[in-house]
N, C-alpha and C positions, 0 to 999 in steps of 0.2 A: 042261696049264696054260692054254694058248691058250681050249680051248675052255670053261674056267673062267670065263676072263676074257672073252671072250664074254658067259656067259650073266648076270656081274655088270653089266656094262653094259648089256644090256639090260634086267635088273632096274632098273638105276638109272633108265633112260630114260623105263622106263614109269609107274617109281613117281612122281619129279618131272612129268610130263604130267598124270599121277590128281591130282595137290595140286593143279596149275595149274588143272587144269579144274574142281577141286571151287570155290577158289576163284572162278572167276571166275564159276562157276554162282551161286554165293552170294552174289555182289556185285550179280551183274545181273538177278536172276530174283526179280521180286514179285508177286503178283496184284495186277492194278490197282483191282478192288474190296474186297479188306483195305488197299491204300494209301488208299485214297478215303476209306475207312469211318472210318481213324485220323486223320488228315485233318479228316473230322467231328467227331470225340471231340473233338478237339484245340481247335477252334474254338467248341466249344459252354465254355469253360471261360475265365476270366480268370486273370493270373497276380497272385497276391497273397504277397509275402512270407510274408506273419504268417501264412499259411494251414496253412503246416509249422513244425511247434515243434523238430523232431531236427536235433540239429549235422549238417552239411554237406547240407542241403537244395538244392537248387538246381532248377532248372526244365527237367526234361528234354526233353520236347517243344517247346523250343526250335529242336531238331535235327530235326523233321522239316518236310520243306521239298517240295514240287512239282517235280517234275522240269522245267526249263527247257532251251530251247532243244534240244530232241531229245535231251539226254541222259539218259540211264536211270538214277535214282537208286533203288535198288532198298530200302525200306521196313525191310527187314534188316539194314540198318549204322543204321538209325534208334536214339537211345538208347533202352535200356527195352524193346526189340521182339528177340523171339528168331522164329527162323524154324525148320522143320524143314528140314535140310538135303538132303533127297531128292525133297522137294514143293513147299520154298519158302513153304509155309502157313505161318501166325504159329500160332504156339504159345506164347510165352509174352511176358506183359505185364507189366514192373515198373519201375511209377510212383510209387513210395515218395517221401515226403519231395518229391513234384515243384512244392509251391508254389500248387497247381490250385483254384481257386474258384470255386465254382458247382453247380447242381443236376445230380443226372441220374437220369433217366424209363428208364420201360421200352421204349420205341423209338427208345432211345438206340443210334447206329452200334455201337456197342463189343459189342451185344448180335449181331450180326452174325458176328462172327468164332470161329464154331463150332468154329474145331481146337483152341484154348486149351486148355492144358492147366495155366497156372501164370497165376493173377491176383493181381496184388497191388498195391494202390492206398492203402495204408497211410498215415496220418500226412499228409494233403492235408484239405481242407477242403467237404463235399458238402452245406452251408447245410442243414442239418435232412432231406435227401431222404430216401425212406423207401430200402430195399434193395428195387431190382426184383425184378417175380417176372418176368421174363426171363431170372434170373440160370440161369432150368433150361435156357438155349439152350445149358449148356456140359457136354453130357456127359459130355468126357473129364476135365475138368476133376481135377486130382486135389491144387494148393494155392490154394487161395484167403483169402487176407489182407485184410480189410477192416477194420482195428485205427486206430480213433485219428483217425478220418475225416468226425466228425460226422455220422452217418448214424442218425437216428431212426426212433421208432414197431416196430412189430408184422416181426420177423424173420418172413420168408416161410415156408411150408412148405415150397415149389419149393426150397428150400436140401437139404431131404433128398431129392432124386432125386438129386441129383449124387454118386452110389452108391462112384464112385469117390475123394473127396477121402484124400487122407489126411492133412491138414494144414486145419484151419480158424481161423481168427483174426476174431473180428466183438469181442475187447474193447477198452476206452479210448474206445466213441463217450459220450463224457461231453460238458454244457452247457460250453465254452469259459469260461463266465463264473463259474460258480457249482459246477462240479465233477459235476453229479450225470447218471446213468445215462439215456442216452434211449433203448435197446433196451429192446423186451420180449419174450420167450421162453415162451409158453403153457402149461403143460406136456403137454397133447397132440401137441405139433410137437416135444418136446424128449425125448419117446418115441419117436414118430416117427424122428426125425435120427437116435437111439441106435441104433435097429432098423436102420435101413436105411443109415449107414457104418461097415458091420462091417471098411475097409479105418484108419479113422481110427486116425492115431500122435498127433498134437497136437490137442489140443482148448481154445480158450482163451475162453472167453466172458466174462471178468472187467467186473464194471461192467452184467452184463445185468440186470433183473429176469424173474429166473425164476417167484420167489415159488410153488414145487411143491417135493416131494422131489424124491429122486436117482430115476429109476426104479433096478429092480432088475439090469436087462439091462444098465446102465451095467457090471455086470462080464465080459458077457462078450466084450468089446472087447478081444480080447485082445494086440493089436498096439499097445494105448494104453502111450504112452510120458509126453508131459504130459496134464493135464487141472488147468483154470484155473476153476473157478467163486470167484472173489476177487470178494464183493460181489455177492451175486446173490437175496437175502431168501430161499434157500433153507430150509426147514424139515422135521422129520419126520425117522426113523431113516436116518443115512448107512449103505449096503448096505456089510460091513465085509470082503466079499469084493474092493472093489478094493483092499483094501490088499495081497492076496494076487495080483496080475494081477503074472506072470512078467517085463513089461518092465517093468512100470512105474517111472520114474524121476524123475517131478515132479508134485508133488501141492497144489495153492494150494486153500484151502476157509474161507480169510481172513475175519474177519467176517462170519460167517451166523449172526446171535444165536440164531439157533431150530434151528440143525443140532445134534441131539442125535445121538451117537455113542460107542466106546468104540475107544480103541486096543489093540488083538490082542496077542499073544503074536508079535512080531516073531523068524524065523530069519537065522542070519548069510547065509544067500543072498539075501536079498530087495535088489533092485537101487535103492532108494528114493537118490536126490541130495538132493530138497529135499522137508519136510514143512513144511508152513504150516498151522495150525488152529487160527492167534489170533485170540480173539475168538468159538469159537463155545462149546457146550456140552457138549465131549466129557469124559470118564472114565476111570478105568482101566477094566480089563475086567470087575473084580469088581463092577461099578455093578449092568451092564446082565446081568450072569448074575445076579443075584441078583431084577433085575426081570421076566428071562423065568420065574421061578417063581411065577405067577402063579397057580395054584392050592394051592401049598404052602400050607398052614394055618397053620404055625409054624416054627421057623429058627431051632436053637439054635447064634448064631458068640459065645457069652459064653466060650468057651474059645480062640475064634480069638485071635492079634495079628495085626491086620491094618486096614488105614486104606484105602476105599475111594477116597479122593483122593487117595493117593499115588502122583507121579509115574510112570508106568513103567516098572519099571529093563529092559525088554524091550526098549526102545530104544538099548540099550547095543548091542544085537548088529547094527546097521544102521554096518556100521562104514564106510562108504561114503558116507554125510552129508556134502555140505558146508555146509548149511542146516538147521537148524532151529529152530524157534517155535513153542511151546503157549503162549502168553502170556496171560491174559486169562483161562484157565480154573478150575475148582475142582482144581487140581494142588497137593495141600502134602507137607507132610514136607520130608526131605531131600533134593538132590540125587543122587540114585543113584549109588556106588560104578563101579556098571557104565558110564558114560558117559565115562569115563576111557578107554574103546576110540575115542571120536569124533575121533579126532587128525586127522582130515581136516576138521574143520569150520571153515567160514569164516564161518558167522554161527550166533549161540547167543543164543537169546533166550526167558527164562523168565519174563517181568515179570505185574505183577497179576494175582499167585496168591498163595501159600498158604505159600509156601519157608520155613523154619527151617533153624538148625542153620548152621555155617559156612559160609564160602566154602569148596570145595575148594579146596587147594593146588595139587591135579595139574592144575588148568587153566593152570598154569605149562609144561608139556609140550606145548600145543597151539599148533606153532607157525605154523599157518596162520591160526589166528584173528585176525578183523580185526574182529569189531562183537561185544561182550560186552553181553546188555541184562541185569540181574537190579534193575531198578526197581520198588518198591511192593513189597514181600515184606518179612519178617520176617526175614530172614537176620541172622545175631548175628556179635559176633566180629571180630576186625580184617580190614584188607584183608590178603589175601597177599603178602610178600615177593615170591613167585617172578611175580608180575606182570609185575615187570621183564625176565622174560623174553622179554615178548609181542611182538617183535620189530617186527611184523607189525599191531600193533594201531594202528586208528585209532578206534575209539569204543569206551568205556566207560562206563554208563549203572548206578549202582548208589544212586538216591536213592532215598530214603524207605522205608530200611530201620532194623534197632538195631544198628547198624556202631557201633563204640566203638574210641577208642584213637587214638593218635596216626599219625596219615599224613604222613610227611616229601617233599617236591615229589623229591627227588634218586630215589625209588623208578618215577617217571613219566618222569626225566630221560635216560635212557636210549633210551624208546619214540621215535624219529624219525616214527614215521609216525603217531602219534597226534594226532587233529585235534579230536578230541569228550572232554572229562571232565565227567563230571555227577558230585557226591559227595553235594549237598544235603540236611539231614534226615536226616543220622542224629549219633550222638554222635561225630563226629571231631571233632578237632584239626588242623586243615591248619597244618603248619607247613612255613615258607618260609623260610631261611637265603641271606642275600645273598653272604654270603661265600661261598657252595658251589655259587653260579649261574656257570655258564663259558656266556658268552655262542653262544660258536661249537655247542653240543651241546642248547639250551632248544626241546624242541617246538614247532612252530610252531603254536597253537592257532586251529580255528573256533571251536568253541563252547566256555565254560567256566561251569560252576555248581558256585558254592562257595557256596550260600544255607544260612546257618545251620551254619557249622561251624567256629565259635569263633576264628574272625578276630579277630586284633586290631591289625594294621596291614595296610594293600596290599601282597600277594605282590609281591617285588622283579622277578620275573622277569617277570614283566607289561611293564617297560620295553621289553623285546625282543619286545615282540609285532608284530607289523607286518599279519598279517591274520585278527585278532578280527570275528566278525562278531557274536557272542551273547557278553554279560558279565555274571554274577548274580554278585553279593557282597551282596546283599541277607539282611538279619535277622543280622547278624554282631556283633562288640564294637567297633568300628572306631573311632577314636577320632581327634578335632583335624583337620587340614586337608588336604585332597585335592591332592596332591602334583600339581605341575606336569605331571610326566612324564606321568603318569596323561592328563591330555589332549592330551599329542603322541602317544598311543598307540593305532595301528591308527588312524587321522587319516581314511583312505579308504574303510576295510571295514569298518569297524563299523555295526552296524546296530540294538544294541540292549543298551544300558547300563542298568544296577537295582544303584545302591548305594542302597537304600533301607533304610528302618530302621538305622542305625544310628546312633553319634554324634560325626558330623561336624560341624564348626565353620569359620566365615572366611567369606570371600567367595571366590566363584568368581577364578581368576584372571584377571585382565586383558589381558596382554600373553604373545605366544606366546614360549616357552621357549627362551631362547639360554644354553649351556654356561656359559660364561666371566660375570664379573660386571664391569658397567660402571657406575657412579656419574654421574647427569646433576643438575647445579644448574642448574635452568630457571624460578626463578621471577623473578615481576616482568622480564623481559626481553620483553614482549610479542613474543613468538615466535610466528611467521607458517609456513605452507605445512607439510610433512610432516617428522617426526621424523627425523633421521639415523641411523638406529640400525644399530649394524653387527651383521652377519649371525652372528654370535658369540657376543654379549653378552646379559648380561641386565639390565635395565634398572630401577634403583634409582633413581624420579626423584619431583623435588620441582618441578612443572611448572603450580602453580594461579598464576593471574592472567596465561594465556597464550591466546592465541589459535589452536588447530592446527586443519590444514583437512586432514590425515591422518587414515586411519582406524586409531583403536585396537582393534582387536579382541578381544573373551574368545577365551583359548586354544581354548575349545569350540568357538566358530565354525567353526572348522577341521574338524568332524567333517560331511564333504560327505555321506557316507550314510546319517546317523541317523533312526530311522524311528520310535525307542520311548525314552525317556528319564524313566528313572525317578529323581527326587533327594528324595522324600518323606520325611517324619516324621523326619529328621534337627535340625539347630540352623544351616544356614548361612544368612548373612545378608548386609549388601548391596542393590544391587538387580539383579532382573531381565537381562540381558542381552538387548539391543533387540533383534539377531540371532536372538532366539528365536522371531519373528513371521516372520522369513522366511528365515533362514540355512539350514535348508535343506527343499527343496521336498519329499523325502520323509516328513518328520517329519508320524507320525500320533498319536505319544500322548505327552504332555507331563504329567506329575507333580510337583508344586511343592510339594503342600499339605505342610502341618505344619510349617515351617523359621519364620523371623526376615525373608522376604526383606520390602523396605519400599519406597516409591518407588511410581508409577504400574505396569504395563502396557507390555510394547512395544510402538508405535505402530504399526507399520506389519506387515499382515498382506496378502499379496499372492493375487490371483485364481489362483495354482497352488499355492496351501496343499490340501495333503491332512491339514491336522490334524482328529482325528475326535474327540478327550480330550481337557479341558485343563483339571485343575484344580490351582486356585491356592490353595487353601481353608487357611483359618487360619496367615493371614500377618499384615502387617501392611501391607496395598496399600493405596494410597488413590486419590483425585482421580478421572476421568470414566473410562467403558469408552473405548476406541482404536474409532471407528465402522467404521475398516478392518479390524473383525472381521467384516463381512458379508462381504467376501472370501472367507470360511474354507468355500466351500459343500459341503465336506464334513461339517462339525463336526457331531457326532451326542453330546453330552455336555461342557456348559460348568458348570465349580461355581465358584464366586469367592463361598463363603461364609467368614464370622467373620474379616472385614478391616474396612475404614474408607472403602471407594468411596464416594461421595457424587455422587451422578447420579441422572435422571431414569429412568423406568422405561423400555428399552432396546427400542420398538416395530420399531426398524429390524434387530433380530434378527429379526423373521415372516419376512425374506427368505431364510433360511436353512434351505432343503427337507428337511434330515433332520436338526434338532434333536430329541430326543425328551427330553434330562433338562435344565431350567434350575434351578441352585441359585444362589440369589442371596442366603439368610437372614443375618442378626446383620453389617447394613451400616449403611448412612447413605441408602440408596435414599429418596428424597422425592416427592411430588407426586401428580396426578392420575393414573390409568389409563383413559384416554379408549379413542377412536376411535382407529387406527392410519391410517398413511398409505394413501389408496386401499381403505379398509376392511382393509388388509392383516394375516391372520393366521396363527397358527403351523401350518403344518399338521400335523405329523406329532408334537407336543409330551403328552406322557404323565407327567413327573415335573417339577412345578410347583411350588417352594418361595421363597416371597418374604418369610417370615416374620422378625419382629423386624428392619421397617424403618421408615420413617414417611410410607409411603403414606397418601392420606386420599383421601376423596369415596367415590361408592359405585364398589363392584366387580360389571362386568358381564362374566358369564364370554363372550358373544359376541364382545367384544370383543376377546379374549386369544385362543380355541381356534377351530380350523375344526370345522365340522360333522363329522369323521371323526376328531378329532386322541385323543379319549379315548371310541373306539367300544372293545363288549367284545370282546378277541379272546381266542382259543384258545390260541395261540401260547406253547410252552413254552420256547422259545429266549431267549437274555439279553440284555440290550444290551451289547452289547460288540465289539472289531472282534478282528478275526486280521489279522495282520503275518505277511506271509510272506517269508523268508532265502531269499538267493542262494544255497543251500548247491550243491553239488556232486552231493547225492543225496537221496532222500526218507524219508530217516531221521528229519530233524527239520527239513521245509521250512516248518511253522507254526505261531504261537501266538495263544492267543485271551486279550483280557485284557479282562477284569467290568470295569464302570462301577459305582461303587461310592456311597453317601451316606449323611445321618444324617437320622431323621424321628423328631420330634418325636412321641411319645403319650404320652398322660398326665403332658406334662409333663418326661420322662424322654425323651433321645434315646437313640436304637436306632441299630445302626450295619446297615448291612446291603452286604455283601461283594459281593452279585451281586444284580442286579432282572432279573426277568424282563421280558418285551416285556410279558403283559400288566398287568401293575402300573400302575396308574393313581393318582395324586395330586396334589392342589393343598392347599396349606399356606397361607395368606395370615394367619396368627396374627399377635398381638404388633405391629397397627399402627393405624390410625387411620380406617378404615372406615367408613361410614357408611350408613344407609337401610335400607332391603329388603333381605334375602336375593333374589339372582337366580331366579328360578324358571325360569329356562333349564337350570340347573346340575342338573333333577331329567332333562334328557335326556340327558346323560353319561355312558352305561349302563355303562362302565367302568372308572367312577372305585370303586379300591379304597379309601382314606383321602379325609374332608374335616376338615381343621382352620379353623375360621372365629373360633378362639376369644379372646379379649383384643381386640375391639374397641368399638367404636361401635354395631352393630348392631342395627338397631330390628325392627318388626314381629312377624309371624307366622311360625314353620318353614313353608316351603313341602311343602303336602301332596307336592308332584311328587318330594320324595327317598324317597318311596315305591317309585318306580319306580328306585333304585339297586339292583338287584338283587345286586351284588358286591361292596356295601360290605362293609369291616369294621371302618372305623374311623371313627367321627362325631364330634366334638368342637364344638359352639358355646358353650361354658362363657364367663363373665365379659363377657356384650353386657348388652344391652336390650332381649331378645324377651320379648314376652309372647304371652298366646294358652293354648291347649292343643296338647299336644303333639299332632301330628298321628295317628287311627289307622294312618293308610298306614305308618308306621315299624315296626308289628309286622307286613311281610312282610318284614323286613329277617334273614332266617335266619342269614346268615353274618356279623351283626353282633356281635363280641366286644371292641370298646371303644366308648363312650358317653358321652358328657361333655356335660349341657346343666346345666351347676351353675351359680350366682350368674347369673341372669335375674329376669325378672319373668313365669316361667310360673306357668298357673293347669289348674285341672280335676282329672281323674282322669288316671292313666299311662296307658297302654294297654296291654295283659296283649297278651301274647302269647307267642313261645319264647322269647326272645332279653331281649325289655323288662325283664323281671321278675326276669331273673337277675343284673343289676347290682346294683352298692352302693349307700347310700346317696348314698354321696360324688359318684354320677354326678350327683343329683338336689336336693343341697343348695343355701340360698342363694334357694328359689323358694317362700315359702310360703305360693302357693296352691296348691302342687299337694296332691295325696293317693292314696292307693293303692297299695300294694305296689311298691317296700321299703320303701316311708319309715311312721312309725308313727301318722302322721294317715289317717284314713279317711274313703271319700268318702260325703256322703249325696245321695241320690238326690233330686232338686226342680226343680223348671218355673222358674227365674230367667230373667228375661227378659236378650235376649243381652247378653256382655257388653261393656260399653265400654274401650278403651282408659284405662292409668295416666295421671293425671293429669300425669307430668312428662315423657311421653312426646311427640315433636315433633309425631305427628300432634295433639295434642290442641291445636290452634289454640282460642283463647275466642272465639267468635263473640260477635255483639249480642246483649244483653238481648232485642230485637226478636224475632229469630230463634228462640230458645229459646223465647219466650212462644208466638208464633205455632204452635210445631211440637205443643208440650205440648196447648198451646187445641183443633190439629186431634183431636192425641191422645184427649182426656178425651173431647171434645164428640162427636165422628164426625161422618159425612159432614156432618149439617144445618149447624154449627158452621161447619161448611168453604164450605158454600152459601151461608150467608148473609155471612160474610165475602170470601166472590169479588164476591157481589154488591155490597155496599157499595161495594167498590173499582174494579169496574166503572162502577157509575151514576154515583157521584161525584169518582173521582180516578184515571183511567186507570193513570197513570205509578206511582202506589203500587202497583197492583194487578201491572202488571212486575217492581218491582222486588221484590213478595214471590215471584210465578215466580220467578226467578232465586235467589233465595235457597234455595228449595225446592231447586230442583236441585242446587244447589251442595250441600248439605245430603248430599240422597241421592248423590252421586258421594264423599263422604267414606264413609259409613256402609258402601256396597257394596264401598269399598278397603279397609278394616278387616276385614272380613268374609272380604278373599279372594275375592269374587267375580267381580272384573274388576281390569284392572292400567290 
């Protein structure tokens, strides 16, 4: 026993001395050129918040610090910095989330520290820097993380000798501002990389442009656990042998429109977690077996039943799923029987495809499931009862399907963790019962869209909301006035209200909502200072002929985080609420049109307005625009048409750098359209409608446009902005919403739901114009529509709309041009409306593709003209040119003098003319000037009619 207890004690002795010593080796022991080197790193970088976007970022090289005063601070208790505990060499660096700002070069310290075996610099900010090719200084290197990091340009090939990774992360370096991809990946280096880390388990390049297939060798990685090509313009057949790779457990191949593929005959061993392949072009398997017989002559399947788009019920047997999404591809039919094995999945997402046929029932058994998407399919049939049993669910996404049938809220009331319901566009009946709402057990919703599903008053349970961020009750039956409650609801987090379309009435309400009712007789008491109003009450007051220096607020007001506010094509009426110009500084899109609202404009619009939309259109506004709308320097789409504004035309809007649509038609707008201040013009201005106002004088389009503002572009994108939601997650973090208008052709307005960027128009009809057509307006190469027609309008078409190459719509009908129509109009190919009816044109039409195939109706009202379509013909003859109508303005009646004298030159010729200079030479100087002068003036008329100088 003694000598037991012996030899335990000295076990112990030795073993606490090894910890002691291991310690303190490890505390005190650093190379002082890897401390110096990190040191450098460190120093070469500024700390920037905003630099890391991930919760708990914080700046970890804060902690390391220079060893003072002789003590040893050994570089290994540094955060972020692993050492190898037998050499003291740094071996691993993880500066995630460290806040870090700035560039780094390939003789950067960091490249110095060769034992590294784990780098990872993730989620920090490296200003566009490309990825060194020093990055091959790190042989052992085996994970390397460069995710999220702004690191642009041409990924190194030096990344494939690092032979040993088995972990690589270079996805998320996206534009900070604009979202999109700054890596690019060759596909020779992406062959490369494949061949030579045959050690790789994670592979996540998400966000690269690869723009190559997969090679083929991608499958014999046989250690590949993930692999991430999420957004990478891959193309060409997906090698369908990695679906077969024994580890493999995560599989992202997320929008690659061009990856054509088929999914396999899946067996229940195959280890697959998550399959992502929305968005590209995959199939079942029957597609591409059918397109590898490619010499078969003929292929009798008229005995088969069999649907090459149908889903795969193969997928049933990957009973190990907690993810998956085919969404987006040619997958229909039913949902597969067989996917009733998938009771592990926590996300299911089959949307914009092909689906029929019911909801299954047995998705009531899945009780892991948290996000249900089956959006955009054909699915029939009511929703499932057994729903309620989804315990566990937080979004369900089932719009714009033919869903039929009544859906009672108590079957959702149950779900506690349900945050997301979208029902929208299909044939339900959302019915809501107040008496069945228990306050203590109502979902607490983010998002909710009930658009179009036969609403006919506001769900009760709404009252209980407290953080709505998204609210569509848009295109409903909704009827009479918007419930008080309604705007105490979700006060702080709402971000984006759409009770549009439907038929609501009253005014907005006034005063914010108090339970109790209180009765105030306040008139004629000239009542000073602010209302007493107790915190309770609600306030029934009869308060005109007073005086209060209190602010009454609309209940809206109160809505601090509204970003989008839809209250269109309803009946409410009222006016305006003033708070709408700056109550709150997030609001980007503001919707009014189509109501009763009457009164002016909110005055005041303050220099932190982020509104981008604001139409107010077909109201009944009046009196002047609010000037403190230049504030608004975001505004990119202003309509204030078919109201009663009465003002000048609005120059001090040029100041406003990304206007692109001004609708101002069927107003009261009056006056000149001069010069702007400073020459000041619109720059970026593309949809121009000031029609049916009573503008006068002439219209000079340099005046209005910058030399760029209606250039042709390319540009297939819309005008419109995207609002993006604080959401939680990026299920549903944005929405884009169409700037929308009515243009006027032939008479007939057209409604048009979305404008592209390149769309170009100016409308100046229906007003009081005068003079020349601008012949500036023939270099506006992408101007789509001009309507010029119902005014004053004199002269000649300017040949220069020759050079409109992208017209399509022309209208000068109902002026005072005369002339012949210009030949330059038959280059106009894409010209399919044409209106130059009731003028004083003359000549022949001019044949060309486009000219010839209008109506008469284009051409009526003008008759001199002739030529196809009209049934006058021209004939051919030497008329000398011709003159202006007689009651047209240029036709000033000069002196009898003048005429005689020009005719005299005429008949007589030259001698006529000689002996007449002379006369008035020898004998009467001053005659003989003032018939010069005459001359001339003469010929500067004749060469302006003609077109030949301006």
């Amino acid at each position: 026993m003694m000598g037991l207890s012996h030899c335990l004690l000295l076990f112990f002795i030795f073993f606490f001395k090894g910890c002691n010593t291991g310690t303190s080796h490890e505390l005190s022991y650093c190379h002082d050129e890897e401390s110096f080197a990190l040191l450098q790193f460190k120093q070469s970088f500024t700390i920037n918040a905003s630099a890391s976007g991930l919760e708990g970022a914080y700046p970890k090289v804060l902690s390391w610090k220079q060893a003072q005063g002789g003590n040893n601070i050994s570089c290994c208790t540094w955060d972020g910095v692993e050492c190898d505990e037998h050499t003291g060499h740094v071996i691993g660096l993880d500066l995630r989330s460290s806040c870090l700002y700035g560039s780094i070069h390939s003789n950067s310290s960091l490249f110095s520290l060769v034992h590294l075996r784990g780098l990872n610099l993730a989620d920090n900010h490296f200003n566009y820097s490309q990825i060194p090719t020093s990055i091959r200084n790190f042989p052992r290197l085996t994970h390397l993380d460069l995710s999220a990091s702004v690191f642009s340009g041409q990924v190194p090939s030096e990344v494939s000798q690092l032979v040993k990774l088995s972990l690589l992360d270079l996805s998320f370096n996206t534009d900070p501002s604009s979202g999109v991809g700054l890596l690019t990946l060759d596909g020779s280096n992406l062959r490369s990389l494949v061949q030579n880390l045959t050690n790789l388990q994670h592979l996540r390049l998400r966000f690269i442009n690869i723009s190559s297939p997969i090679p083929d060798s991608m499958a014999n990685l046989s250690f590949l656990t993930t692999l991430d090509f999420h957004q990478c313009h891959l193309f060409g057949d997906f090698p369908v042998r990695i679906f077969q790779l024994q580890n493999l457990q995560n599989l992202y191949l997320r929008d690659n429109q061009d990856l054509i593929g088929y999914l396999p005959e899946f067996n229940k061993s195959s280890p697959l977690i998550t399959l992502d392949v929305h968005g590209t072009r995959f199939s079942g398997n029957l597609a591409l077996s059918i397109r590898k017989l490619g010499s078969l002559k003929q292929l009798d399947v008229a005995a088969c039943n069999f649907s090459a788009g149908l889903v795969p019920s193969s997928l049933g047997n990957l009973r190990e799923l907690t993810y998956l999404d085919i969404s987006a591809n040619p997958f229909g039919g039913p949902v597969p029987d067989s996917f009733a094995n998938l009771t592990k999945l926590s996300v299911f997402r089959i949307s914009s495809s092909l689906l029929t046929g019911p909801i299954p029932s047995w998705l009531g058994n899945f009780s892991e499931l948290k996000y249900l998407d089956f959006n955009y399919n054909s699915l029939s049939g009511s929703i499932p009862t057994s729903f309620s049993n989804l315990t566990n669910l937080q979004i369900l996404y089932l719009q714009s399907n033919n869903l039929s049938g009544i859906v009672e809220f108590q079957t959702f009331q149950n779900l506690q963790n349900l945050k997301q319901l979208v029902l929208s566009s299909n044939s339900l009946e959302f019915f809501s019962e107040s008496t069945a709402v228990n306050a203590s057990t109502v979902p607490q919703f983010t998002h909710l869209k009930l658009t179009s599903c036969n609403l006919r008053e506001f769900p009760y349970f709404l009252s209980y909301q407290k953080h709505l961020q998204y609210l569509l009750l848009n295109r409903n039956k909704i009827h009479g006035q918007v419930p008080k409650w309604m705007w105490n609801m979700s006060t702080e987090s709402l971000v984006h209200l759409d009770i549009s379309y439907n038929f609501l009435s009253g005014q907005l309400p006034v005063f914010f909502p108090w339970v109790n009712q209180l009765h105030l007789g306040l008139s004629s008491n000239m009542f000073h200072g602010p209302l007493p109003i107790p915190a309770s009450s609600t306030l029934v007051y009869e308060a005109h002929t007073n005086k209060f220096t209190g602010k009454l607020s609309p209940v809206i007001c109160n809505m601090s985080s509204l970003r989008a506010l839809e209250l269109d094509n309803n009946n409410l009426s009222g006016m305006i609420p003033q708070c709408f110009g700056n109550f709150s500084d997030p609001l980007t899109l503001l919707l009014l049109r189509n109501n009763s609202f009457h009164g002016t404009l909110p005055q005041t619009y303050t220099n932190k307005s982020n509104l981008r939309i604001l139409d107010v259109s077909q109201n009944q506004l009046q009196g002047q625009l609010p000037r403190s709308l230049a504030n608004c320097l975001m505004l990119e789409t202003l309509v204030l048409s078919n109201n009663y504004f009465n003002d000048v035309f609005p120059f001090w809007m040029a100041t406003l750098p990304e206007l692109k649509l001004l609708a101002m038609r069927h107003n009261a707008f009056q006056g000149l359209i001069g010069k702007g201040e400073n020459n000041q013009r619109f720059p970026k201005l593309r949809v121009f409608d000031i029609s049916h106002n009573n503008f006068t004088g002439k219209f000079v389009a340099e005046y209005v446009f910058s030399k760029y503002a209606m250039r042709s572009v390319n540009q297939s994108t819309y005008i419109s902005v995207v609002i993006n939601y604080d959401s939680g997650n990026d299920w549903l973090g944005h929405e884009a919403y169409d700037s929308t208008i009515n243009i006027t052709i032939k008479g007939v307005d057209r409604y048009y739901p979305r404008i592209q960027e390149a769309f170009a128009v100016i409308d100046i009809s229906s007003n009081k114009f005068e003079g020349k057509i601008d012949e500036s307006i023939g270099s506006l190469k992408g101007l789509w529509s001009l309507n010029f027609s119902n005014n004053l309008l004199s002269g000649r078409i300017p040949s220069s709309f020759g050079n409109l190459t992208n017209l399509e719509v022309l209208d000068l009908s109902n002026n005072k041009l005369w002339g012949e129509i210009p030949k330059q109009l038959a280059q106009l190919t894409f010209l399919a409306q044409f209106n130059v009816s009731h003028n004083n044109l003359t000549g022949p039409i001019p044949r060309g593709p486009q000219l010839n195939t209008f109506s008469i109706n284009s051409y009526k009202g003008n008759p001199g003209l002739c030529g196809d379509p009209l049934p006058k013909r021209c004939q051919s003859s030497n008329a000398p040119p011709e003159l202006p109508p007689s009651n047209t303005e240029e036709n000033d009646s000069g002196s009898e003098f003048e005429w005689a004298f020009v005719l005299a030159g005429c008949g007589s010729g030259f001698v006529v003319g000689v002996v007449l200079a002379d006369l008035a030479i020898t004998r009467r100087r001053e005659f003989f000037l003032e018939i010069v002068g005459t001359l001339i003036r003469l010929m500067e008329r004749i060469t302006s009619r003609k077109g030949f100088g301006r």
